[in-house]
C-alpha positions in Angstrom: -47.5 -47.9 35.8 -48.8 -51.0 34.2 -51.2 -49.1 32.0 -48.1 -46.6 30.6 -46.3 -49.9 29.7 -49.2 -51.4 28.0 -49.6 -48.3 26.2 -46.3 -48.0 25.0 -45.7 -51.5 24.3 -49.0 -51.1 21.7 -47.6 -48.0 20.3 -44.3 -49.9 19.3 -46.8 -53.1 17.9 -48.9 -50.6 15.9 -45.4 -48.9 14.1 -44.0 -52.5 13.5 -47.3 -53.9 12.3 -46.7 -54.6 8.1 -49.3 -52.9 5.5 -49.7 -53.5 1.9 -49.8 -50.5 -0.6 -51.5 -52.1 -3.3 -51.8 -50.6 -7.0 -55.2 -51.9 -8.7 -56.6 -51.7 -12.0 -59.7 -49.5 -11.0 -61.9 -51.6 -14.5 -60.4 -54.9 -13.9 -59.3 -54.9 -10.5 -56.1 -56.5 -11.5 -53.2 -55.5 -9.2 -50.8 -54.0 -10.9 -47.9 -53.3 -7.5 -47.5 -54.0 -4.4 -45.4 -52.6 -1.5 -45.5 -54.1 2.1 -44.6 -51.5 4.6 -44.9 -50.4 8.3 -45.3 -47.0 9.9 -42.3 -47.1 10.9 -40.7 -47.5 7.1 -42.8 -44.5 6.4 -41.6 -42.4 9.0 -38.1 -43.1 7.8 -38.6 -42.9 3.5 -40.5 -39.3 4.4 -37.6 -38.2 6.8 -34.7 -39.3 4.5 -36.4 -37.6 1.7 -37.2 -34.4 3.7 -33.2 -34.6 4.6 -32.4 -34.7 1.0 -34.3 -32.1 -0.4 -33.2 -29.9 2.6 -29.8 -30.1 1.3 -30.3 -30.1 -2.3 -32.1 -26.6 -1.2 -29.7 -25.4 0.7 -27.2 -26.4 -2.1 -29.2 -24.8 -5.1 -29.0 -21.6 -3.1 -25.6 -21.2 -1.6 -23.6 -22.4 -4.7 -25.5 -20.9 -7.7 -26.8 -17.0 -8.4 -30.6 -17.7 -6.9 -28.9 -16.4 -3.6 -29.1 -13.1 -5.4 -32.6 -12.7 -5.2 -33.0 -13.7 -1.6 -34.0 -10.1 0.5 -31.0 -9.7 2.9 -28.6 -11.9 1.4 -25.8 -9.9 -0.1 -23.6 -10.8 -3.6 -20.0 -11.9 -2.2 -18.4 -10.4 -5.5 -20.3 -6.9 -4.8 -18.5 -7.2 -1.4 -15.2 -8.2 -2.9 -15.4 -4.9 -5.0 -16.2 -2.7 -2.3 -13.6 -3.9 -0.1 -10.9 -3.2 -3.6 -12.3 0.1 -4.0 -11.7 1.0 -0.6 -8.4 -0.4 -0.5 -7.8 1.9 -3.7 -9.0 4.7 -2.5 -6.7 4.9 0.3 -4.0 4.0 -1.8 -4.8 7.2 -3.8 -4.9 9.4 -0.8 -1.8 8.3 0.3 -0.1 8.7 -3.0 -2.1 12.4 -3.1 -0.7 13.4 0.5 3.1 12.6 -0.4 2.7 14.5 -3.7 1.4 17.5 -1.7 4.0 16.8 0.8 6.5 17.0 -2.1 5.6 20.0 -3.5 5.7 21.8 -0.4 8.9 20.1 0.7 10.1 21.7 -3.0 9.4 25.1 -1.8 10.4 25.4 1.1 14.0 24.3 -0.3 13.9 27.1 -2.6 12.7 29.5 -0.1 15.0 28.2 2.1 12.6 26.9 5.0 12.8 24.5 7.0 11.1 20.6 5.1 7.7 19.0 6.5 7.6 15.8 7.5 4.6 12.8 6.9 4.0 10.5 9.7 2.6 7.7 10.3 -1.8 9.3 10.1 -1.1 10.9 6.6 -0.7 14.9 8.3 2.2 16.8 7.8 4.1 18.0 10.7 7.0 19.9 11.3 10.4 18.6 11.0 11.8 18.1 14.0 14.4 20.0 15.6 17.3 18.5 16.2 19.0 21.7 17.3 17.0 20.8 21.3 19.1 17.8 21.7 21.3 17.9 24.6 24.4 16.2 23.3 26.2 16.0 27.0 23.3 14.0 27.5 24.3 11.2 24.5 26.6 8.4 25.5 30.6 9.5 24.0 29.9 5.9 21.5 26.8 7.5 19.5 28.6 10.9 19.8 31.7 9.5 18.2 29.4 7.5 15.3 27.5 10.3 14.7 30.6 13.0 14.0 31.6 10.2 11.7 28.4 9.9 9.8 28.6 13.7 9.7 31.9 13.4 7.2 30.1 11.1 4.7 29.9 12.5 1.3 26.6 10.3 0.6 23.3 11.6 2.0 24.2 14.5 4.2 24.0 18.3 2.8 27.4 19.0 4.6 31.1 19.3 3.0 34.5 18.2 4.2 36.5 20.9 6.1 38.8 20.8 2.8 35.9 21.9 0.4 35.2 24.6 2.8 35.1 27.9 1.7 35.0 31.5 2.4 31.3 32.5 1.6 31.3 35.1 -1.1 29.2 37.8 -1.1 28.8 37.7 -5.2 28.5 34.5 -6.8 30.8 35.7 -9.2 33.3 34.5 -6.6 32.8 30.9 -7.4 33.8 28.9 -10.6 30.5 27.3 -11.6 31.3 24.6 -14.5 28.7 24.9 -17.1 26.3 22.2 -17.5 26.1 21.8 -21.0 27.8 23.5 -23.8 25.3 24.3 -26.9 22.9 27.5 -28.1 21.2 29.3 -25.8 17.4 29.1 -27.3 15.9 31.0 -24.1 17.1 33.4 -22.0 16.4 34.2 -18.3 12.9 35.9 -18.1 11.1 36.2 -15.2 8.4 38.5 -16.2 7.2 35.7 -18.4 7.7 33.3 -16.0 10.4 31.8 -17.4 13.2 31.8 -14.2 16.3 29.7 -16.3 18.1 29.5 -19.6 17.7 26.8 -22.1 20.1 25.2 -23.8 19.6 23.2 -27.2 22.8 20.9 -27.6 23.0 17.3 -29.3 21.5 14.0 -28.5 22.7 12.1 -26.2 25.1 14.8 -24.8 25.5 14.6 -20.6 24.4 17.3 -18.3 26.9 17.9 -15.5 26.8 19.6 -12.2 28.0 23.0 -11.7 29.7 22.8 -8.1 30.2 20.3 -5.8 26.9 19.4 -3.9 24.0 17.5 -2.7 20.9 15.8 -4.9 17.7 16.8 -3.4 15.7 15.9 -6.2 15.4 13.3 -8.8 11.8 12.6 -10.4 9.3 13.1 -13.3 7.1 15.7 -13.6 4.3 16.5 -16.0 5.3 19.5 -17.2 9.0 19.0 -17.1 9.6 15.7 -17.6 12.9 14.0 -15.4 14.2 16.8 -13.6 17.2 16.6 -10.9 18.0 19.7 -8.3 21.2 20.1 -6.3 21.9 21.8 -3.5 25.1 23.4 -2.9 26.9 25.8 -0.8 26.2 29.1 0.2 22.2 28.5 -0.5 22.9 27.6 -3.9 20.1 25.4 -5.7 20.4 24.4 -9.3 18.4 22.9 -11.2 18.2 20.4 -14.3 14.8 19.8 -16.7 13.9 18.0 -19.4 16.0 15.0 -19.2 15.9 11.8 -20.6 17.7 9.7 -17.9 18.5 10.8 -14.6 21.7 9.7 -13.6 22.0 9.6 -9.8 19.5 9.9 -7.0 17.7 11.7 -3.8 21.1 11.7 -1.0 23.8 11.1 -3.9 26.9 13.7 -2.9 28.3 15.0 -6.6 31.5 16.6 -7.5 31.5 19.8 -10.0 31.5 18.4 -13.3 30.4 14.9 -12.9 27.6 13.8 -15.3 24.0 13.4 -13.5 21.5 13.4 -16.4 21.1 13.2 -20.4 19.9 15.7 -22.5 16.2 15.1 -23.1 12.9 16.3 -24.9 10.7 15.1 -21.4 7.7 17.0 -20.4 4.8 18.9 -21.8 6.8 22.1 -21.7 9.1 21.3 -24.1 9.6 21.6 -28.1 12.7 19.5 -28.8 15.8 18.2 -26.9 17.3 20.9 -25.0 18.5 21.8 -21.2 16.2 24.2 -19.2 18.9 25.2 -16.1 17.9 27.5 -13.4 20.3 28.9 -10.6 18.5 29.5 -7.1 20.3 31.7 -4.4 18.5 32.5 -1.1 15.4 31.2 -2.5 15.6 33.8 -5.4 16.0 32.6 -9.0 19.5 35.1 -10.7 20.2 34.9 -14.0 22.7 31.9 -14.8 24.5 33.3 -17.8 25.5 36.0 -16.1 28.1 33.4 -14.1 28.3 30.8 -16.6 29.4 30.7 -20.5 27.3 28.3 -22.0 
C-alpha cells in the first residue's frame, strides 16, 4: 500500500515539476525566449487546443457546403425539394381524380344515372342509396327537419307542390323562355357533332334560364370556356357555353327567366361572342329551336 502511494505521490511531483523551453541562437547561443512550463500546462494547452480545433471542424463542416462532399451525408436543400415535389405530386393527383370524377359525374347527369362519389382514399364509389333508409327507424325531430329541408328552393333538385306539373309527353307542352334573343349562326347538328344552337347577340347582353330549375354546373372548361347547366323537370338539362361571367352557382335554385350568365367569347371553340345552348331530355340532346324562337 505504501509503495502505490509513493508512486503516485511521484507521479503528481513529476507533472508539477517546472521546465524551461528555451529559444537559442544556434551561432551565438544568445537566448532569444523563454517559457517555464510543467507537464501538467502541457497536457492542458494540447487539450484546449485539440478542443478548439474539434469544434472549429465540426463547424467548417456542418455550416458551410464542404458537408456536400462527405460520402453519406445528404444536401438538406435536395431533401427540402423532394419532400415539395412529393407534396405536389399528390396535389396533382388529387386535382386529376376530381376532374375525372367530374367528368363522369357530367355524364352520368346527361344519361340520367345515378352520380359517383370521392371519398376520403381518392376512389370513386357509388353514391349511396338513400332509398334503404328505414325512416320508422328516424327519431319524428330529424323526420320533421328533414321534410322541411326538402321544401328549400336552394340546393335540392326538387320543386314546391305549387310548381308541380303534369309531366308532358312532348315538350312542346311546356313554355320554355328563350335564353337569348339574337341570330342563329349554327343550327342543331348532330352528325357533325354539333348537339345545340348558337346564338350571336350583343355584348354584354344576359343569358337567362329557360324553366324554373336547379344549377348543377358552373365552371371553366378548355374548350368551352364558363359554362353553366340546369337541371329541370321532367329530365330536362340545359345547357349554357361560352360565357363571360357566370352568374350563380353549383345548388342555386333559378326561376324561368332569371339571368345566370353573360354573353361571352370563352373557350377554344369559339370565333366571337355568341351563346352555344343545348337542350338535354332523357339523356338525349333534341333540337332547341324546335321549342324555342330565338
Amino acid at each position: 500500500m505504501s509503495t502505490d502511494k509513493g508512486k503516485g505521490s511521484r507521479f503528481f511531483r513529476k507533472m508539477r515539476d517546472k521546465y524551461r523551453l528555451v529559444v537559442l541562437n544556434d551561432q551565438t547561443f544568445e537566448e532569444r525566449a523563454s517559457v517555464r512550463l510543467s507537464r501538467f500546462n502541457v497536457y492542458i494547452i494540447a487539450g484546449s487546443v485539440f478542443f478548439v480545433l474539434t469544434i472549429f471542424i465540426f463547424a467548417v463542416i456542418a455550416f458551410t457546403p464542404i458537408k456536400q462532399y462527405i460520402p453519406g451525408y445528404g444536401d438538406v436543400s435536395v431533401r427540402r425539394n423532394l419532400i415539395k415535389l412529393r407534396l405536389e405530386t399528390d396535389s396533382l393527383q388529387n386535382m386529376v381524380r376530381q376532374q375525372e370524377l367530374w367528368i363522369l359525374n357530367a355524364r352520368n347527369v346527361l344519361a340520367g344515372n345515378d352520380t359517383l362519389d370521392l371519398d376520403t382514399s381518392g376512389f370513386v364509389t357509388q353514391a349511396p342509396k338513400y332509398d334503404s333508409i328505414r325512416l320508422d327507424e328516424v327519431p319524428a325531430a330529424d323526420r320533421l327537419l328533414r321534410e322541411e329541408l326538402e321544401k328549400e328552393d336552394d340546393y335540392a333538385l326538387i320543386f314546391s307542390p305549387d310548381d308541380k306539373v303534369d309531366k308532358p309527353e312532348s315538350l312542346s307542352n311546356l313554355k320554355l323562355f328563350p335564353p337569348l334573343l339574337g341570330i342563329v349562326s349554327a343550327s342543331f347538328d348532330p352528325l357533325k357533332g354539333h348537339y345545340g344552337t348558337d346564338i350571336v347577340a350583343k355584348e354584354k347582353e344576359s343569358i337567362k334560364t329557360i324553366l324554373n330549375g336547379t344549377v348543377i354546373m358552373a365552371d371553366w372548361t378548355v374548350e368551352t370556356g364558363y359554362v353553366i347547366a340546369i337541371q329541370h323537370e321532367h329530365d330536362l338539362v340545359s345547357i349554357y357555353k361560352h360565357n363571360s361571367v357566370l352568374l350563380k352557382k353549383v345548388g342555386t335554385f333559378v326561376k324561368t327567366g332569371e339571368a345566370i350568365a353573360i354573353i361571352g367569347n370563352s373557350g377554344e371553340q369559339t370565333t366571337g361572342p355568341h351563346l352555344h345552348f343545348e337542350l338535354w331530355r332523357n339523356g338525349v340532346p333534341v333540337n332547341p329551336e324546335s321549342y324555342i324562337v330565338f
